[in-house]
N, C-alpha and C positions, 0 to 999 in steps of 0.2 A: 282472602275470601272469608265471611264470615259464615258462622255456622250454623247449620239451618234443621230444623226436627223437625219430624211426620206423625202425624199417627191420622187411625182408621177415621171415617169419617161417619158420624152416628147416622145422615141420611141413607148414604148408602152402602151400608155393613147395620142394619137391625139385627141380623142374625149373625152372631159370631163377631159381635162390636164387643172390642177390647181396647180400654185407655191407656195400652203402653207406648211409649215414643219413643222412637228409633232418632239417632241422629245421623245426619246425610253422609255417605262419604265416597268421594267420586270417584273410589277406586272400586267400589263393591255395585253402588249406584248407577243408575241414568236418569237424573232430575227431571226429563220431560214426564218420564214414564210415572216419577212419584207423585208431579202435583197433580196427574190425571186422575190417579189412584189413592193419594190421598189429601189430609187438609197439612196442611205447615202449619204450625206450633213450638211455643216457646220453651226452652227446658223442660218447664213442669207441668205443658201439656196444654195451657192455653191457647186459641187457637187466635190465630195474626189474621185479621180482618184485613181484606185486600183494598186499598185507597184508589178509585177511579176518578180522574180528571175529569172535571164539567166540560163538554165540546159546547161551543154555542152552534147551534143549530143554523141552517143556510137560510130559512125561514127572517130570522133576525136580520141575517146579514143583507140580503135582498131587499127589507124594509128599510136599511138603514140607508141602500142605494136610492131609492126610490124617494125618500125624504131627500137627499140630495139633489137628486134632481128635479126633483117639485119645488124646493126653491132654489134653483137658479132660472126656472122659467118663469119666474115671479118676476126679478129684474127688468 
C-alpha cells in the first residue's frame, strides 16, 4: 500500500488551520474518518487534486438512439 498524508483543510479549519501533515497509518488510523476530516497531501503538504471521470450524460446517449432510428426509417 502506498502512503498517504493529511493535513487540516484551510476551508474548514479557519480557526486553528495548522500546515502540519500527518502520515496515515492503519494501525492508529480509520481512513474514512480522515478524508472526511481532512484534505490528502503529499509529503510536503501539497495537497492531491482528486481526478473525476467524464460520465456521458443519458441525454447524449438517447440522441444517439434516436439518430438511429431516424435513419433506418428513411430506408
Amino acid at each position: 500500500m502506498s502512503e498517504k498524508y493529511f493535513k487540516k483543510s484551510k476551508d474548514k479549519f479557519k480557526v486553528g488551520y495548522s500546515s502540519k501533515v500527518f502520515k496515515y497509518d492503519f494501525r492508529k488510523h480509520n481512513l474514512e474518518d480522515l478524508q472526511e476530516r481532512f484534505v490528502e497531501c503529499d509529503s510536503k503538504g501539497k495537497e492531491i487534486k482528486k481526478t473525476t471521470k467524464k460520465v456521458e450524460t443519458k441525454k447524449t446517449e438517447t440522441k444517439k438512439v434516436e439518430k438511429e432510428v431516424d435513419n433506418g426509417d428513411k430506408d
